[in-house]
N, CA, C and O of each residue as an XYZ file, in Angstrom:
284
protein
N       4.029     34.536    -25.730
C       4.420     33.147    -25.901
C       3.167     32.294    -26.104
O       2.612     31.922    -25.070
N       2.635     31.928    -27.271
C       1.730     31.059    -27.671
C       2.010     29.908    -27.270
O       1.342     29.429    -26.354
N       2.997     29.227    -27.815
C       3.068     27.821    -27.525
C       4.080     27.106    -26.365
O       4.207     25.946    -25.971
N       4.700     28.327    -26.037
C       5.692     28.109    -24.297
C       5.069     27.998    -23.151
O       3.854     28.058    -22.960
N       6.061     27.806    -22.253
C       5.133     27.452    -21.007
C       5.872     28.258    -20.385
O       7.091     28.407    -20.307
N       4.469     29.062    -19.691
C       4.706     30.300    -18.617
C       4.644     29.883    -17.279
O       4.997     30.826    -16.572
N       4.270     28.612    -16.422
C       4.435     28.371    -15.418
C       4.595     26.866    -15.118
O       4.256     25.922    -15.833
N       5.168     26.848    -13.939
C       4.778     25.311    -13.729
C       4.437     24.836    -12.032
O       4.888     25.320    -10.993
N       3.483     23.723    -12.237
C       3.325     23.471    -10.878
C       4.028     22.295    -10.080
O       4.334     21.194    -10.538
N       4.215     22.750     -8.816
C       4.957     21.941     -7.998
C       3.748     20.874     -8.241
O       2.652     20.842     -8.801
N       4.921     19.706     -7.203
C       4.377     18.913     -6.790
C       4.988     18.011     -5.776
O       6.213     17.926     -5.862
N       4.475     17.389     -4.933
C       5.376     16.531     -3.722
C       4.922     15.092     -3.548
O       3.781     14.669     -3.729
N       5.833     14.509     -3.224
C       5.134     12.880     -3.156
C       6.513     12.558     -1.423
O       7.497     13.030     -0.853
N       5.643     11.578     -1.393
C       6.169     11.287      0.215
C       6.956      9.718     -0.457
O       6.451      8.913     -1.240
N       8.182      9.689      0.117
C       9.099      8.350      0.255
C       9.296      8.026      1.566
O       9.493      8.759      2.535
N       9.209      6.702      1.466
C       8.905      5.923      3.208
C      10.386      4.900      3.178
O      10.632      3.994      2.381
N      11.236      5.396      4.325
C      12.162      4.712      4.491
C      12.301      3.808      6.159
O      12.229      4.432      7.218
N      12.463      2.592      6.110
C      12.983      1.947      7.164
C      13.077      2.333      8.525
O      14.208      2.765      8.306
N      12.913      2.581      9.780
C      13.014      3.547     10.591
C      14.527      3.294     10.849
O      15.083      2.200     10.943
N      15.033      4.433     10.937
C      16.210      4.646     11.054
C      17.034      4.345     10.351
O      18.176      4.293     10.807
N      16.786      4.017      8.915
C      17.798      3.604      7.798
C      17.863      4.605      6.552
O      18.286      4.240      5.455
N      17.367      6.008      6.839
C      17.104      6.949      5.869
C      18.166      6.865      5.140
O      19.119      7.131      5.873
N      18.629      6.567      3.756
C      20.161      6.538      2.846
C      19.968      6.780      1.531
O      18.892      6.499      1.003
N      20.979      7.326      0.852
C      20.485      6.687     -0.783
C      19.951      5.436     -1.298
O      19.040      5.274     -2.110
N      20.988      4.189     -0.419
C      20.382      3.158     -1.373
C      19.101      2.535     -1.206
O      18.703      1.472     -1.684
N      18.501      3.368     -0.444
C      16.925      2.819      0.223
C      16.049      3.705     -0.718
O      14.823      3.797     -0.796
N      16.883      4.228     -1.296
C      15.759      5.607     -1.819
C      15.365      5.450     -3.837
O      16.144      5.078     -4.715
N      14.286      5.781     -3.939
C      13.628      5.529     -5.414
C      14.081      6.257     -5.981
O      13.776      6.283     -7.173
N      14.970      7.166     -5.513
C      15.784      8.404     -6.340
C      16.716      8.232     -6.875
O      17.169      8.899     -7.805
N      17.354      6.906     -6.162
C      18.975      7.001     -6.901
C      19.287      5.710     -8.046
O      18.909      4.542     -8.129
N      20.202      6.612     -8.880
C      20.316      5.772    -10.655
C      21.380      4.963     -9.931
O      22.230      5.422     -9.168
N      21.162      3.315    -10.384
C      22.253      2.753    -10.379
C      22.386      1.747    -11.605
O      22.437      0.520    -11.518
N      22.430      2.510    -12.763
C      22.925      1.849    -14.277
C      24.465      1.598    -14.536
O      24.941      0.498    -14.815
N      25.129      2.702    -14.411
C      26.558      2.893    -14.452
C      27.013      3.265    -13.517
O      27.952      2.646    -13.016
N      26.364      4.748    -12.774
C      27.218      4.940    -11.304
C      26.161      5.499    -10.222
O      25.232      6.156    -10.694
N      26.191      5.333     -8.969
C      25.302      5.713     -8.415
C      25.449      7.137     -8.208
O      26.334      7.667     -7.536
N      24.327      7.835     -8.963
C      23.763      9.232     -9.028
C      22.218      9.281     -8.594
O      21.417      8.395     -8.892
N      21.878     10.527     -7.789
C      20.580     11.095     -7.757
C      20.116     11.294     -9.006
O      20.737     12.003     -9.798
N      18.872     10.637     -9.347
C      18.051     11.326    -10.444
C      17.064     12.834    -10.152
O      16.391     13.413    -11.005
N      17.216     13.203     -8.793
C      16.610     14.172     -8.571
C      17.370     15.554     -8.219
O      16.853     16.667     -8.311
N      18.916     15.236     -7.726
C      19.883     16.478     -8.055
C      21.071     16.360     -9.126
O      21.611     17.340     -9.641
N      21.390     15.080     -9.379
C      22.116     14.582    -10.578
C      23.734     14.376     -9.761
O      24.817     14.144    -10.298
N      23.443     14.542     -8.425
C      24.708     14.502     -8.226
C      25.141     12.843     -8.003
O      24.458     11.861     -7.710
N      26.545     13.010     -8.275
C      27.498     11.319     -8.110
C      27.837     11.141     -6.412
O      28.588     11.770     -5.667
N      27.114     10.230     -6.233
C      27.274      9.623     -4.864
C      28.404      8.487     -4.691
O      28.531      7.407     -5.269
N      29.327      9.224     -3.504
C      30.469      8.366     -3.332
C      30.204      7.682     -2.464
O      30.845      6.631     -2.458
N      29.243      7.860     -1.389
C      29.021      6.988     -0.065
C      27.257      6.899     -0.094
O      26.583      7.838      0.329
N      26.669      5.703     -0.624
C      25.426      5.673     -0.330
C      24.823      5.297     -0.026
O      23.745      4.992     -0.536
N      25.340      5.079      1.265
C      25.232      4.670      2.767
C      24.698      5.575      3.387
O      24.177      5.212      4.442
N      24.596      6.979      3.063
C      23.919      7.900      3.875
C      23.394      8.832      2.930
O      23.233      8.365      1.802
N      23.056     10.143      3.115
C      22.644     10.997      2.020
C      23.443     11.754      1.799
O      24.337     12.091      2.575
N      23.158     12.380      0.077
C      23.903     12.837     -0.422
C      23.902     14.675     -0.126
O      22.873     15.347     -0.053
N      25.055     15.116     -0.015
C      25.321     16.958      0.326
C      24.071     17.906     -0.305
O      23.897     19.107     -0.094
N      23.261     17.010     -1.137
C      22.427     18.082     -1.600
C      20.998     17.198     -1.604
O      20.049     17.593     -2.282
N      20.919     16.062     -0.855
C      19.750     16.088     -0.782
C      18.522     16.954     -0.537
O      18.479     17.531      0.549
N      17.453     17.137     -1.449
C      16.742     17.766     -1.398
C      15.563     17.850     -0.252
O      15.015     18.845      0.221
N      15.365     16.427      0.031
C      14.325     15.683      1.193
C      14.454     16.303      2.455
O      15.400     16.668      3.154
N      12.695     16.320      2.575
C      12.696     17.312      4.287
C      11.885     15.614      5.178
O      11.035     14.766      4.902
N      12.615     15.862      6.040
C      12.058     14.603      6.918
C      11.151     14.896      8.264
O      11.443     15.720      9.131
N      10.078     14.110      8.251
C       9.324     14.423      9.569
C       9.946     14.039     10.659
O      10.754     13.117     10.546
N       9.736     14.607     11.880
C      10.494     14.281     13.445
C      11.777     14.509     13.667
O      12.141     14.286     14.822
N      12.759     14.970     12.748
C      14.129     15.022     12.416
C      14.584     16.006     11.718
O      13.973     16.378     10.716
N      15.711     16.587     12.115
C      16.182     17.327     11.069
C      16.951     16.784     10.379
O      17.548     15.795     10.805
N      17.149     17.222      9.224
C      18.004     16.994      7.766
C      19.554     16.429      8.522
O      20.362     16.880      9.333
N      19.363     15.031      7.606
C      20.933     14.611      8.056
C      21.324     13.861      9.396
O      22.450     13.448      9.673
N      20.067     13.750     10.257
C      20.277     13.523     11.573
C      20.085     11.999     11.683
O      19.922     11.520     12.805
N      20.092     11.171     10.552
C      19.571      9.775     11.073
C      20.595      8.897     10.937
O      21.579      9.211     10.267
N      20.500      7.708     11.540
C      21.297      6.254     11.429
C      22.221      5.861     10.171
O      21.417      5.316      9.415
N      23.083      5.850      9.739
C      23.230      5.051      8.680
C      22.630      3.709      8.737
O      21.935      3.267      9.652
N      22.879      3.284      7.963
C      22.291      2.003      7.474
C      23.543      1.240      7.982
O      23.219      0.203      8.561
N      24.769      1.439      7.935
C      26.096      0.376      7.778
C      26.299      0.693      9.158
O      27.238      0.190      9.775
């Protein structure tokens, strides 16, 4: 493969949310043009008020899923 690409590199960036308000709509991830979707799993968020079933995000001090809503 001359002109394909044989690998790719990660990369990670840190998002800073509110203490105790971890949600979609706090988050730089989610599209809200037409409907609110993740731009980072593509999924359609019905409640985003909290996170979505496939959030990808690992959180410090907490495990996944364990925080406040916002509402």
């Amino acid at each position: 493969m001359e002109k394909g690409c044989t690998r790719y590199t990660a990369a990670t960036v840190a998002i800073h949310f509110p203490e105790g308000k971890v949600c979609c709509d706090l988050c730089p991830l989610m599209e809200t043009y037409a409907r609110k979707q993740c731009r980072r799993t593509g999924e359609y968020l019905l409640d985003s008020r909290t996170t979505g079933a496939w959030c990808p995000l690992k959180y410090e001090g907490k495990e996944e899923n364990q925080w406040e809503s916002l509402y």
